[in-house]
Each structure stands twice: as C-alpha cells, then as structure tokens.
PyMOL CGO cylinders between C-alpha atoms (Angstrom):
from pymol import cmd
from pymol.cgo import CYLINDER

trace = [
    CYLINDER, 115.90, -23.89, 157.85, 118.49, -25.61, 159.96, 0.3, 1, 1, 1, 1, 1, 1,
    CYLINDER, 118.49, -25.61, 159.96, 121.82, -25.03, 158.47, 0.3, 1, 1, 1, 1, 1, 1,
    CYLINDER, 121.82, -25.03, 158.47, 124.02, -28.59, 158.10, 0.3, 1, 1, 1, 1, 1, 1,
    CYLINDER, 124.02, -28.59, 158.10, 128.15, -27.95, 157.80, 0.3, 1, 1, 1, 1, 1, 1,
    CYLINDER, 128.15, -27.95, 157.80, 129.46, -30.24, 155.34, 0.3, 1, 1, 1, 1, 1, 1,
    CYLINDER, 129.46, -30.24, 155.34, 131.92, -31.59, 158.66, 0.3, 1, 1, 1, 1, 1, 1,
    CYLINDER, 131.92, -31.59, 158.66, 128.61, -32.81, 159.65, 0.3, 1, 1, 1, 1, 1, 1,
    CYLINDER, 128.61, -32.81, 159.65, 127.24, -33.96, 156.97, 0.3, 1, 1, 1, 1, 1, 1,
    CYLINDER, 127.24, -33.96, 156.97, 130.27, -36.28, 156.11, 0.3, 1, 1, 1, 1, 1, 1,
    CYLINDER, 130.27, -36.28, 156.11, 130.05, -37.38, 159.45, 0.3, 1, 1, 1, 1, 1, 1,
    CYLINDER, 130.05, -37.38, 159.45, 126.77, -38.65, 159.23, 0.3, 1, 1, 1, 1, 1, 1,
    CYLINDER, 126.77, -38.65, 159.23, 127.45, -40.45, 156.19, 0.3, 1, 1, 1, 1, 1, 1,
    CYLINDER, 127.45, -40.45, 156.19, 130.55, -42.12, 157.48, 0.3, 1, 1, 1, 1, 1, 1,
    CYLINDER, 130.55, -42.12, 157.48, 128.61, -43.34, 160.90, 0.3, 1, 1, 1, 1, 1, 1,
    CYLINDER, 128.61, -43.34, 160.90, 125.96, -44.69, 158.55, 0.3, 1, 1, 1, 1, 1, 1,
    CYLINDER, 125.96, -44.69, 158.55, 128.50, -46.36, 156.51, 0.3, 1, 1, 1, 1, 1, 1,
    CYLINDER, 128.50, -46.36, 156.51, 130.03, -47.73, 159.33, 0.3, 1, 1, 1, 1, 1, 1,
    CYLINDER, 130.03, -47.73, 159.33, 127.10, -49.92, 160.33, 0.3, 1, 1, 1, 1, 1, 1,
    CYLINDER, 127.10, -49.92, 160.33, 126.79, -53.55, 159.53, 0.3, 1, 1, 1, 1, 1, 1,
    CYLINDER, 126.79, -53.55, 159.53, 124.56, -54.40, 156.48, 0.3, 1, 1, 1, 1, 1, 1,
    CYLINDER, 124.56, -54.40, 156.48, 121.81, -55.07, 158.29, 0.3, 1, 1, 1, 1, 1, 1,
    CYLINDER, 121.81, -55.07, 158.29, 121.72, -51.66, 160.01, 0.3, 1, 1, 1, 1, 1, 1,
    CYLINDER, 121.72, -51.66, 160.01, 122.06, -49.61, 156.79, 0.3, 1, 1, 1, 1, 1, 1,
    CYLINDER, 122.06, -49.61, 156.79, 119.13, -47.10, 156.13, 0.3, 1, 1, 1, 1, 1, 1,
    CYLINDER, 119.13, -47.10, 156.13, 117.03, -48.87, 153.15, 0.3, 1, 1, 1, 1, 1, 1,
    CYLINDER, 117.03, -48.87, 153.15, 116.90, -46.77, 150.08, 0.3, 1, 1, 1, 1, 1, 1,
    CYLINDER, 116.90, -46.77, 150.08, 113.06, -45.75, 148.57, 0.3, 1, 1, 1, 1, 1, 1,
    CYLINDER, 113.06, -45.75, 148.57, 112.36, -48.09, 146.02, 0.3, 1, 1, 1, 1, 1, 1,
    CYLINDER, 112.36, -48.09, 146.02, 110.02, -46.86, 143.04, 0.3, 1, 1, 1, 1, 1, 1,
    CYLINDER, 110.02, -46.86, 143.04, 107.29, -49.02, 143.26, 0.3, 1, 1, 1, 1, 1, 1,
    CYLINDER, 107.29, -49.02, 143.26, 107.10, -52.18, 140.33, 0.3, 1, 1, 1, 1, 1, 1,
    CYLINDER, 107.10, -52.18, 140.33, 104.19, -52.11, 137.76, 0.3, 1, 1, 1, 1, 1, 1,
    CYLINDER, 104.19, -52.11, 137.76, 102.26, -54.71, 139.16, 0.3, 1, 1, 1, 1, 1, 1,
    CYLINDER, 102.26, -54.71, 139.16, 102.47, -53.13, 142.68, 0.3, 1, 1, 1, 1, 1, 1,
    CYLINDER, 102.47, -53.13, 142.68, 100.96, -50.13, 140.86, 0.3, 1, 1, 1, 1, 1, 1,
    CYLINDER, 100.96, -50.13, 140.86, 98.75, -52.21, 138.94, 0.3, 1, 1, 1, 1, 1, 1,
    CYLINDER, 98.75, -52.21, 138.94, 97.01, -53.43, 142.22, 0.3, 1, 1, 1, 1, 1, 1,
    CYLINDER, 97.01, -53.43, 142.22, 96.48, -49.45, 143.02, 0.3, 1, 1, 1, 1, 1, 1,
    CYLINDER, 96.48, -49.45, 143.02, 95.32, -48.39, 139.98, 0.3, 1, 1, 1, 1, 1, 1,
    CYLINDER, 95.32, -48.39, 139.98, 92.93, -51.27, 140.52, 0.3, 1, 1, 1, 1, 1, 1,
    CYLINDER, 92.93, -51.27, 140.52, 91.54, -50.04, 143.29, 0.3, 1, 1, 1, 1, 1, 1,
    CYLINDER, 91.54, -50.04, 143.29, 91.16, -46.18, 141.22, 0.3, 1, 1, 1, 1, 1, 1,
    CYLINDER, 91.16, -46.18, 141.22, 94.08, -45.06, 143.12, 0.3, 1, 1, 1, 1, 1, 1,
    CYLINDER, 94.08, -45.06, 143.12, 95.23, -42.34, 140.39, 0.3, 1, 1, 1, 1, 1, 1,
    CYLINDER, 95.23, -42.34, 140.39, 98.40, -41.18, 141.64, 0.3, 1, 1, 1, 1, 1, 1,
    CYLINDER, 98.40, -41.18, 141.64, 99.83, -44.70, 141.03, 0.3, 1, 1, 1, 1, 1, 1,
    CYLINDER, 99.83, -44.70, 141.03, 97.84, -44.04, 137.12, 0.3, 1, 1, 1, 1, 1, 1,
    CYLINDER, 97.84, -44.04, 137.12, 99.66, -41.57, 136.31, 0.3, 1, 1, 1, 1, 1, 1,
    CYLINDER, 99.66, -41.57, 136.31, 103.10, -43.39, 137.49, 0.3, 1, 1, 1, 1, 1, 1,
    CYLINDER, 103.10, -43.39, 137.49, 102.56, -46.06, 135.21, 0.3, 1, 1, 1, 1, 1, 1,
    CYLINDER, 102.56, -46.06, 135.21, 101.22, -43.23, 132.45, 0.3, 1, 1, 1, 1, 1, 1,
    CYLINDER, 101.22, -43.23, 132.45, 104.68, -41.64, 133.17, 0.3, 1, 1, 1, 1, 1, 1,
    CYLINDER, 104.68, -41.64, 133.17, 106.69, -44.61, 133.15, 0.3, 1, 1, 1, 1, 1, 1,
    CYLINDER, 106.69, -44.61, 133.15, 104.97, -46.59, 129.92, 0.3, 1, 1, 1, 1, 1, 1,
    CYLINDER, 104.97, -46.59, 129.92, 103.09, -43.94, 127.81, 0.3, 1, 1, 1, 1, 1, 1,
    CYLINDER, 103.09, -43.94, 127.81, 106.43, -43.23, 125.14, 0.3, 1, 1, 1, 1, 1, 1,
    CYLINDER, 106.43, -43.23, 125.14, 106.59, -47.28, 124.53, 0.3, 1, 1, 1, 1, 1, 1,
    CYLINDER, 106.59, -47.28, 124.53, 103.51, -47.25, 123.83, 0.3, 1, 1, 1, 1, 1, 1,
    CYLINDER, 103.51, -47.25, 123.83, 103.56, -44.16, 121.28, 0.3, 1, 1, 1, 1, 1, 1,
    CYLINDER, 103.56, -44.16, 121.28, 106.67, -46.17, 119.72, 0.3, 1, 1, 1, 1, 1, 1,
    CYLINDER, 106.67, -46.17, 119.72, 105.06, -49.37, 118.97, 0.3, 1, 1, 1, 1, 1, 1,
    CYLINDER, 105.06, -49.37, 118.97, 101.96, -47.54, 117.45, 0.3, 1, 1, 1, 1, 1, 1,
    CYLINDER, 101.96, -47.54, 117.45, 103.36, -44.96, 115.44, 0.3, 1, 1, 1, 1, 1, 1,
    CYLINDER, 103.36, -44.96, 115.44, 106.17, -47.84, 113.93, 0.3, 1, 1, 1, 1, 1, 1,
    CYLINDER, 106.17, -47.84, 113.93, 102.75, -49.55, 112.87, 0.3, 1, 1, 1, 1, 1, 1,
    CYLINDER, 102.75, -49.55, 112.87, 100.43, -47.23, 111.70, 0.3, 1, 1, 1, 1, 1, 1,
    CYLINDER, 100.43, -47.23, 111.70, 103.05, -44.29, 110.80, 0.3, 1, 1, 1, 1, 1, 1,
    CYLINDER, 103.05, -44.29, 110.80, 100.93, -41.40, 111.85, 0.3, 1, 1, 1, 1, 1, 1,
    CYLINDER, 100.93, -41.40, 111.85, 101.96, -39.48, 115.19, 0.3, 1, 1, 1, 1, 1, 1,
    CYLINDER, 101.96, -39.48, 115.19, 98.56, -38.04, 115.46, 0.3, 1, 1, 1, 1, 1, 1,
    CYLINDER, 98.56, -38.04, 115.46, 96.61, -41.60, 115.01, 0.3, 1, 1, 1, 1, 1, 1,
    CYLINDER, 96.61, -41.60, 115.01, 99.71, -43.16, 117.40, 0.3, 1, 1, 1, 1, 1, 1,
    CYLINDER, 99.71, -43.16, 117.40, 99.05, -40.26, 120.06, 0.3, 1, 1, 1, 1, 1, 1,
    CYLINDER, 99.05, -40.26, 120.06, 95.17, -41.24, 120.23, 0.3, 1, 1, 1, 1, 1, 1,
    CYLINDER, 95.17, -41.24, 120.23, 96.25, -44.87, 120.24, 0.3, 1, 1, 1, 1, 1, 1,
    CYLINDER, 96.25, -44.87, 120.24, 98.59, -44.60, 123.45, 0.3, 1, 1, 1, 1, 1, 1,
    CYLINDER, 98.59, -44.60, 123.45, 95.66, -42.44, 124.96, 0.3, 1, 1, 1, 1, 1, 1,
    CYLINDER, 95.66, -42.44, 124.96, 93.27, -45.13, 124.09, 0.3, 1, 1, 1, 1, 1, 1,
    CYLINDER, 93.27, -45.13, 124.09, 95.70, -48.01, 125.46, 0.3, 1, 1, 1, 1, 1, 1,
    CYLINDER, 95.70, -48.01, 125.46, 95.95, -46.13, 128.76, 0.3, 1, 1, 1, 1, 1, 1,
    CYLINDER, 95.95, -46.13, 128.76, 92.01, -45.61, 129.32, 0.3, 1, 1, 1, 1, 1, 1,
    CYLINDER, 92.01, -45.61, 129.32, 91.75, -49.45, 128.79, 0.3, 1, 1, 1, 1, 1, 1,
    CYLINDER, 91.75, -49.45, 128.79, 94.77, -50.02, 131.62, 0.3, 1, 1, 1, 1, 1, 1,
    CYLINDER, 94.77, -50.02, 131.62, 92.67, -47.91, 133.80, 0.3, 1, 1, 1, 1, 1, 1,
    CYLINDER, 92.67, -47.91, 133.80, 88.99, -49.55, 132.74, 0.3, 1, 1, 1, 1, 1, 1,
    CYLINDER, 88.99, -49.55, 132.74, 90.20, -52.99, 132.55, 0.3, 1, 1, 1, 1, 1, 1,
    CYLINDER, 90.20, -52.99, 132.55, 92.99, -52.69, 135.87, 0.3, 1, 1, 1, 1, 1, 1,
    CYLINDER, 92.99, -52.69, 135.87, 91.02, -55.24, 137.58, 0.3, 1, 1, 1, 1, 1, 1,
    CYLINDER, 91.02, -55.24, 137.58, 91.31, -57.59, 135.12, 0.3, 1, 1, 1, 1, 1, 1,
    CYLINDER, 91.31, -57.59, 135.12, 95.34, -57.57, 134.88, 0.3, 1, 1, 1, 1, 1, 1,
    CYLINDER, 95.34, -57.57, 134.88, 96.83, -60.69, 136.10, 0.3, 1, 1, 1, 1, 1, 1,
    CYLINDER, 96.83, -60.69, 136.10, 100.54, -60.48, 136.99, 0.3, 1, 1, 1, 1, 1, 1,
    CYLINDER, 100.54, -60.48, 136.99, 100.86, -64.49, 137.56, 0.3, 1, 1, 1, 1, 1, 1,
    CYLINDER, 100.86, -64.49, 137.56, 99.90, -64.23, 133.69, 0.3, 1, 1, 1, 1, 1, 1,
    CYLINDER, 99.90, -64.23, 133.69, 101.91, -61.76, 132.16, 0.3, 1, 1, 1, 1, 1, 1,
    CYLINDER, 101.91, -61.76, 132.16, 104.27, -58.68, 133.27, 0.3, 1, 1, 1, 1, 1, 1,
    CYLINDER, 104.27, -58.68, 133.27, 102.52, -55.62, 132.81, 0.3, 1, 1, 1, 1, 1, 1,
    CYLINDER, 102.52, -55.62, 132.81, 104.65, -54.29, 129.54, 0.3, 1, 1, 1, 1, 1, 1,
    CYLINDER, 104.65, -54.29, 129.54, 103.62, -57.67, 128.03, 0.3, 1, 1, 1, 1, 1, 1,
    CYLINDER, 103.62, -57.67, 128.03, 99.89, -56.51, 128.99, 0.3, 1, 1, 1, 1, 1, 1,
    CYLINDER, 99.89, -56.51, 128.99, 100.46, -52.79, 127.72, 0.3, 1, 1, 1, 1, 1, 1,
    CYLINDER, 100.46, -52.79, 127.72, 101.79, -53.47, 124.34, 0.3, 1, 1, 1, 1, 1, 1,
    CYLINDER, 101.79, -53.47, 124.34, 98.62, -56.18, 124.08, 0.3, 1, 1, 1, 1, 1, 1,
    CYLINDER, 98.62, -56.18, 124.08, 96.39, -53.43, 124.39, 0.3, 1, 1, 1, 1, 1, 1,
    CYLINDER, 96.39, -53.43, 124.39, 98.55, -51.11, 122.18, 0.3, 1, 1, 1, 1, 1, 1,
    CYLINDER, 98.55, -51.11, 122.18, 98.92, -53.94, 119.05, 0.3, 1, 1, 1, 1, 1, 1,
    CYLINDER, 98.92, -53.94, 119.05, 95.15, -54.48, 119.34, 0.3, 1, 1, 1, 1, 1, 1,
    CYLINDER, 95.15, -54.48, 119.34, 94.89, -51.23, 119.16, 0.3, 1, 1, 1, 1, 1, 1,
    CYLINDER, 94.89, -51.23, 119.16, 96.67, -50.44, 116.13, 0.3, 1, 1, 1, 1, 1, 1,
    CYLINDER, 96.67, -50.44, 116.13, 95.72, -53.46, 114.35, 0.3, 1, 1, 1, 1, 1, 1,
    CYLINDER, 95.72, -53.46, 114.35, 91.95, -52.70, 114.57, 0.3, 1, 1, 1, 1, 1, 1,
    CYLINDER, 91.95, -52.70, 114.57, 92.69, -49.01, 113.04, 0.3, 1, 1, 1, 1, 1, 1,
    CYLINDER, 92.69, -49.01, 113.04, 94.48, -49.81, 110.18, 0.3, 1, 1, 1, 1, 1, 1,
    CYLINDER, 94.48, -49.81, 110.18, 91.98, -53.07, 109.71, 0.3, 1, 1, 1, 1, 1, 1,
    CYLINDER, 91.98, -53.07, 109.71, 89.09, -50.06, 109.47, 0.3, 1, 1, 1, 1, 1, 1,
    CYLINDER, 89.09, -50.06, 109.47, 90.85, -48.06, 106.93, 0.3, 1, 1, 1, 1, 1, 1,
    CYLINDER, 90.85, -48.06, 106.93, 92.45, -48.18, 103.44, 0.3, 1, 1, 1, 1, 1, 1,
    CYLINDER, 92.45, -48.18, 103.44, 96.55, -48.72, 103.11, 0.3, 1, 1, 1, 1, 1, 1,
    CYLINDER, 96.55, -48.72, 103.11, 98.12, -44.75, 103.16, 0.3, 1, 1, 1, 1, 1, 1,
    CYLINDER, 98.12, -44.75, 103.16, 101.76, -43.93, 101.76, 0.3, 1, 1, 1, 1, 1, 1,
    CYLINDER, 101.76, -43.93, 101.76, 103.98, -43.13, 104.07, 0.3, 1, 1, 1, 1, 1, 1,
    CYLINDER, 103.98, -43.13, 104.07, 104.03, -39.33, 105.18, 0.3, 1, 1, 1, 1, 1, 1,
    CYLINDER, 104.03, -39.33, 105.18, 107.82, -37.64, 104.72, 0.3, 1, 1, 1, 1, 1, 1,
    CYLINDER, 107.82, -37.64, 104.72, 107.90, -35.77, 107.22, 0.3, 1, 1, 1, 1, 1, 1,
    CYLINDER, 107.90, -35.77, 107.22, 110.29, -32.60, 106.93, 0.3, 1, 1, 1, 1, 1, 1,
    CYLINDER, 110.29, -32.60, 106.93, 113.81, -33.17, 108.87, 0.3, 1, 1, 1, 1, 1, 1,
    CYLINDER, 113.81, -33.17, 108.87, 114.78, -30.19, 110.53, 0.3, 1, 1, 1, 1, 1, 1,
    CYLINDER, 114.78, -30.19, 110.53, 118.46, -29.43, 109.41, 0.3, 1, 1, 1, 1, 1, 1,
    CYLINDER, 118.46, -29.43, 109.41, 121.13, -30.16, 111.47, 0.3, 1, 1, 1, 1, 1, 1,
    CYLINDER, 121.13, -30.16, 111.47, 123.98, -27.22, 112.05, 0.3, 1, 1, 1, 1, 1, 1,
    CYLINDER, 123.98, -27.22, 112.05, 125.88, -29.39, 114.34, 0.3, 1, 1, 1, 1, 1, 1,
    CYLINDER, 125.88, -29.39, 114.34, 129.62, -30.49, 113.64, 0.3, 1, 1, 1, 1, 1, 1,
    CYLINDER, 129.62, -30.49, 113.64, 128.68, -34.03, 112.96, 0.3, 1, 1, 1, 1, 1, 1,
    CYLINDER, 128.68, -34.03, 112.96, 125.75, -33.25, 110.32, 0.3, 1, 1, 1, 1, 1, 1,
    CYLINDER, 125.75, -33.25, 110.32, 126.77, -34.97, 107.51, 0.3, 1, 1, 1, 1, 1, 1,
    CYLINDER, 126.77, -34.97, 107.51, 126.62, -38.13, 109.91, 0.3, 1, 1, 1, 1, 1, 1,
    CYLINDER, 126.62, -38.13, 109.91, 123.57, -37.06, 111.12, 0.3, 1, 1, 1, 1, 1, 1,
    CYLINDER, 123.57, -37.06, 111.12, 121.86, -36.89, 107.43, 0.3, 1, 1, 1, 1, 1, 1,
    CYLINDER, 121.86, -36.89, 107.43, 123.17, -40.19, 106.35, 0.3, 1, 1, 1, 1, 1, 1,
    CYLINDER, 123.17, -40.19, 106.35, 121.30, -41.86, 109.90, 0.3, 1, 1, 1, 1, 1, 1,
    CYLINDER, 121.30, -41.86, 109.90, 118.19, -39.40, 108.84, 0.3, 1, 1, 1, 1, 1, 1,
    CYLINDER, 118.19, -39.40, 108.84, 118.67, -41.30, 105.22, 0.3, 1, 1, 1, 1, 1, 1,
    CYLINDER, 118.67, -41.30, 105.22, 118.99, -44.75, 106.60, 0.3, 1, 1, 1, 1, 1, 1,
    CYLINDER, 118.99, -44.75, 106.60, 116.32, -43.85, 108.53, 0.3, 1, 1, 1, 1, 1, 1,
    CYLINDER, 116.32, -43.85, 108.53, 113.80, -43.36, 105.90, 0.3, 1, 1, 1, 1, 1, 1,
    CYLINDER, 113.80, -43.36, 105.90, 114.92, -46.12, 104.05, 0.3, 1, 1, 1, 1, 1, 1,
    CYLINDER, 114.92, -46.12, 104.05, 114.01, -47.88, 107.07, 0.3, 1, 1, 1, 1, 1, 1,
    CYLINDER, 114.01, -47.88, 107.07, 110.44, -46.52, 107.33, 0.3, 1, 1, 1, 1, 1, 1,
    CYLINDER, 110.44, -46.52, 107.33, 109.60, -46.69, 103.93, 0.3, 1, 1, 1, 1, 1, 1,
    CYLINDER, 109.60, -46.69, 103.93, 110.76, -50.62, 103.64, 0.3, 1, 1, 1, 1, 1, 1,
    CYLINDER, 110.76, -50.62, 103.64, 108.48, -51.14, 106.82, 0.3, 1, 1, 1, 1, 1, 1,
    CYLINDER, 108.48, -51.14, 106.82, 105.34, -49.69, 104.96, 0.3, 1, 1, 1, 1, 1, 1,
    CYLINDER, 105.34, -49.69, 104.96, 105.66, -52.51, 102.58, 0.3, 1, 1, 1, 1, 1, 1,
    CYLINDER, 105.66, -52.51, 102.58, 105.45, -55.14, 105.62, 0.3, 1, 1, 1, 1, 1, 1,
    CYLINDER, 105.45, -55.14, 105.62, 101.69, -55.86, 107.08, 0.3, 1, 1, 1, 1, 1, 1,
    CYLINDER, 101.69, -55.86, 107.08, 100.63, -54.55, 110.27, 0.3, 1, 1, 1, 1, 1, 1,
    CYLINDER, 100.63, -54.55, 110.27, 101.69, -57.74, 112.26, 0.3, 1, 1, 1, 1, 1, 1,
    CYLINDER, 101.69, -57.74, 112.26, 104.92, -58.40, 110.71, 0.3, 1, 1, 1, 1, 1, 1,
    CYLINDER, 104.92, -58.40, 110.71, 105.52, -54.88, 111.38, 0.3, 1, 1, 1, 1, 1, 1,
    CYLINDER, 105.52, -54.88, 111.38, 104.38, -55.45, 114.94, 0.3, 1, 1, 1, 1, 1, 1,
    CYLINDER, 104.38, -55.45, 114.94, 106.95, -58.28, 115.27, 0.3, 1, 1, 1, 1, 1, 1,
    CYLINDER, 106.95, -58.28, 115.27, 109.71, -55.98, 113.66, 0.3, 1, 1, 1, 1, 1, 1,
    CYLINDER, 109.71, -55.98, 113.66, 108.50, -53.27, 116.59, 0.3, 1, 1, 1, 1, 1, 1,
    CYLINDER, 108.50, -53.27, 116.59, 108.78, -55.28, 119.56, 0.3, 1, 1, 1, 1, 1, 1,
    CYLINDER, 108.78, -55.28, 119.56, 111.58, -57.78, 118.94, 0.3, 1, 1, 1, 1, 1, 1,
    CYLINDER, 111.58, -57.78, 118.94, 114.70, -55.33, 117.09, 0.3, 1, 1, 1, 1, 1, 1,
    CYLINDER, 114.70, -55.33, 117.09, 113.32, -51.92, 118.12, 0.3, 1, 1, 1, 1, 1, 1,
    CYLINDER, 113.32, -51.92, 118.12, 111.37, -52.93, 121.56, 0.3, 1, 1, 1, 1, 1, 1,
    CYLINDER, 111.37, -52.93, 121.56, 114.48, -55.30, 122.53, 0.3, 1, 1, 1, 1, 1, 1,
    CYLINDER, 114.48, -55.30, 122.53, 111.43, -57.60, 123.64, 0.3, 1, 1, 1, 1, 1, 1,
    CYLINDER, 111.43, -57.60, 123.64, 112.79, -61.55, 123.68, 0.3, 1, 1, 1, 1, 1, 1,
    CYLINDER, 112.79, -61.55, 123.68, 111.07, -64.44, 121.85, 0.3, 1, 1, 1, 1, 1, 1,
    CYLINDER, 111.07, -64.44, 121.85, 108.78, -65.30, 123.85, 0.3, 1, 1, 1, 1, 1, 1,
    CYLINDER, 108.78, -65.30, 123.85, 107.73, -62.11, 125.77, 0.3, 1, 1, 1, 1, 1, 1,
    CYLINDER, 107.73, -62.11, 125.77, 107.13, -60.31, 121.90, 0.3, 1, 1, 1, 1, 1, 1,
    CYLINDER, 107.13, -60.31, 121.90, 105.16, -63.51, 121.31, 0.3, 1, 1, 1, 1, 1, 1,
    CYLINDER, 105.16, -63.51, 121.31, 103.02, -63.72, 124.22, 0.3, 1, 1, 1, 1, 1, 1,
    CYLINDER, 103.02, -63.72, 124.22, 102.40, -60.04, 123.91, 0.3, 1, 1, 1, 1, 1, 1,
    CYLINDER, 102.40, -60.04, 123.91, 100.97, -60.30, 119.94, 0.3, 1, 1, 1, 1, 1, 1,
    CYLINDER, 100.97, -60.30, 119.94, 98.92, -63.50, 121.61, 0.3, 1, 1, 1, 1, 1, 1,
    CYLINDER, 98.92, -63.50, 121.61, 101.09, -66.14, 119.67, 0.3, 1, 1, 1, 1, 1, 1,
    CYLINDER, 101.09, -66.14, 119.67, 103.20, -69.11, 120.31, 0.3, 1, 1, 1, 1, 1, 1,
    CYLINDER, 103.20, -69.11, 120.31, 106.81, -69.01, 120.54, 0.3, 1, 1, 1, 1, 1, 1,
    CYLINDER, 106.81, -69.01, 120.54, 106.80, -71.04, 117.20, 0.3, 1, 1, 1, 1, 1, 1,
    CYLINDER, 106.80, -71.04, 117.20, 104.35, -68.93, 115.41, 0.3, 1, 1, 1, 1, 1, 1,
    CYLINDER, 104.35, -68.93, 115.41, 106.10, -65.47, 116.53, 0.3, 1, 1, 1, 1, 1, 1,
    CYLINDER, 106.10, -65.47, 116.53, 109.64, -67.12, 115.52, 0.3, 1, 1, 1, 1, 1, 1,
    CYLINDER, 109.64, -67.12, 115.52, 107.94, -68.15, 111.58, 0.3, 1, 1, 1, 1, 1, 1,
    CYLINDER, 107.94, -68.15, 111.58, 105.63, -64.73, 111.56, 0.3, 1, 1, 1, 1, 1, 1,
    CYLINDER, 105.63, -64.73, 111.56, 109.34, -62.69, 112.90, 0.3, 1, 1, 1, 1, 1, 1,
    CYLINDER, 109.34, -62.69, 112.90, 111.21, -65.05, 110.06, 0.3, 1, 1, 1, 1, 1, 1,
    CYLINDER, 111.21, -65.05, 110.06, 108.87, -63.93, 107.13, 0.3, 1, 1, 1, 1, 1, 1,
    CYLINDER, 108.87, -63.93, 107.13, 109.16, -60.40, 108.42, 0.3, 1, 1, 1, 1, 1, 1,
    CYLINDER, 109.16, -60.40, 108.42, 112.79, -60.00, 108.84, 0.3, 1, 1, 1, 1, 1, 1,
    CYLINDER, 112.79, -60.00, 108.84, 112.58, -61.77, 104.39, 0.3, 1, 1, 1, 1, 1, 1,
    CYLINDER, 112.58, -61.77, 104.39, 110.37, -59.10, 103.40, 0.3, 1, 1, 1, 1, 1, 1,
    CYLINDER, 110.37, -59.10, 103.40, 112.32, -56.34, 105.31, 0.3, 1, 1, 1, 1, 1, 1,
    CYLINDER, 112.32, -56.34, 105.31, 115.14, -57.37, 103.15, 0.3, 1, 1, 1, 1, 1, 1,
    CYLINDER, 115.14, -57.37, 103.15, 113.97, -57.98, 100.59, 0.3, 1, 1, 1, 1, 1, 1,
    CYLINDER, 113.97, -57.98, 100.59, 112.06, -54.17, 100.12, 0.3, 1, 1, 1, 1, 1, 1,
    CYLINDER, 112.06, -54.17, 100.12, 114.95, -52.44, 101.59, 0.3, 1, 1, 1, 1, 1, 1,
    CYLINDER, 114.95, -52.44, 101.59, 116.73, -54.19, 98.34, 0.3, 1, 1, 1, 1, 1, 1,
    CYLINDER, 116.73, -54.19, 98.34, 113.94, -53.57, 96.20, 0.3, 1, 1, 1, 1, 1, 1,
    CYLINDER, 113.94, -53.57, 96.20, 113.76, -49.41, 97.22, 0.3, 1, 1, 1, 1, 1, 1,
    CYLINDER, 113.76, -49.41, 97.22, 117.88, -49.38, 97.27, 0.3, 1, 1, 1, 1, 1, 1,
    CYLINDER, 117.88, -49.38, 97.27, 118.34, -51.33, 93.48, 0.3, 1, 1, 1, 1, 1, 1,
    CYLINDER, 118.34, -51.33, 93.48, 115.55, -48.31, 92.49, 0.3, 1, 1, 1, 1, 1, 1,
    CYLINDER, 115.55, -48.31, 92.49, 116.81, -45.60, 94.32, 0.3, 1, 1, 1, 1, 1, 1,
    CYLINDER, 116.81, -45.60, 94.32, 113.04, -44.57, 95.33, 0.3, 1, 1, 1, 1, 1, 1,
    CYLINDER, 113.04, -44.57, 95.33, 113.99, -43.36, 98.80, 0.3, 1, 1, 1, 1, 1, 1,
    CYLINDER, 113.99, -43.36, 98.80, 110.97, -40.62, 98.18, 0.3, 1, 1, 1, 1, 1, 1,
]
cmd.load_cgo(trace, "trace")
C-alpha cells in the first residue's frame, strides 16, 4: 500500500478546499427510504436489508409499547418487514413517507394480535442492578419507568398506539394520524382521551401505591 505523509495529505485537503463551491468533491449520500423502496421493489436485497438496518428498532419500539412482550414484538417487527418486502410494489411515496408506511404495517400488526388473544398483566421484568455512581438516579428512572408501563396497560391498544407514536415516536399530528389511518381530528380526540386515561391510572396506581 502506497504510503501518504500527512504534508501531503493536508495538502490535498487544502487544494480541495480551495476550489469554488461548485468544484468541491460531492460527499456519498446514504440513499433516502423511498430511493430504497424503489430497489427493494424491484427484489434488490442489499437495499432490504438497509432499510431492515435503518427501521427494524422503531419498529420493535412501537410493538413491544403495545403489546408488552419482547418475544411477540420481535415476531411482529419480523412480520412488518416480510410485508415491506411482499408488498414493496405497492408503496407509494406521493402517498405517504415510508416510516408513515412502516409503522402502518407495524400498528396493524399489533392490533390484530392482541384482538386474537385475551388481555395479559404486564410482565416485571427483572432490572439488572446498577453499580454505577449515579444508581440511586438510575432506580428512581427504572421506578418511573414502571409506573409508566404499568399505567399504559390500563390504556387500549390504540390509545396506546397514539401514546407510542406521538410522545415516545416524536411523530407530529398528522403524520401519527395518517400512520394509525385516521384524521387529524380523530387522532387529536383518540390522543386527547389517551393522554385522560394516562393520567388518570398513573393517579390511580400512585394514590394505591400498586407499582407491582
């Protein structure tokens, strides 16, 4: 391999800085989802497993916040995914942006499982202790945390879905409501009734003290 002194390599730099705009070299760019979207359309898997990559822990977020198993959320972003891939064709960016198409999929999804099955409690899982400096802090956010979770069981499966994408997702208005299918107005009244009964249960569970 050709060695490069670091004289020259700062000189190269500095001769490419010293062109006008127009003559600078142009950067890579990572390619956008619906640029993928048109490859993995035409079963081009490399740009598949980009968008896998890029998407696939958004998805597992909005499932598991739903249906509150990271098993059943694992098969559900897997699911999602194989549909992206089967349905690719049918993706229409003048429609929607692809992460408005994604979590479509994903609510769906979830909403179909927990319509097939009976309402579970919510799992504890076991926190693994913290032995950093800051653990106190770090058990109180744990705490909060569950508090959190459990008040979010109480919620149904689409005012939990509106929770997901709008406070945790940082989705606006209107992308969170064209990605559960709604109208602005009907997200904004279905978000409205969810953000009352997130209240009200994380009053309920605090005036208690059931945290368990």
């Amino acid at each position: 391999m050709r060695h490069i002194s670091p004289g020259r390599d700062r000189d190269a730099l500095r001769s490419n800085d010293d062109r006008r705009p127009g003559q600078q070299v142009e950067m890579t760019e990572e390619p956008s989802d619906e640029a993928l979207m048109v490859e993995v359309s035409a079963r081009q898997q490399h740009a598949f497993r980009i968008l896998m990559r890029r998407h696939m822990p958004r998805a597992l977020r909005v499932a598991q916040r739903i249906v509150r198993d990271p098993v059943e959320a694992d098969d559900i972003g897997q699911e999602a995914f194989l549909r992206v891939w089967s349905h690719a064709a049918s993706f229409d960016p003048q429609v929607a942006k692809f992460t408005t198409w994604l979590y479509r999929i994903v609510l769906n999804l979830t909403f179909d499982r927990t319509r097939r099955r009976s309402f579970q409690p919510l799992d504890e899982a076991g926190d693994v202790p913290d032995t950093a400096p800051h653990a106190v802090e770090s058990m109180i956010a744990a705490e909060e945390s569950r508090l959190l979770q459990r008040a979010m069981a109480s919620l149904s499966d689409r005012q939990r879905g509106a929770i997901a994408l709008f406070h945790m997702e940082g989705l606006s208005g209107q992308e969170a409501a064209e990605a559960m299918n709604l109208s602005a107005k009907a997200f904004e009244s279905l978000l409205g009734r969810a953000r009352a009964a997130l209240k009200e249960s994380v009053q309920k569970i605090q005036d208690t003290g059931s945290f368990a």
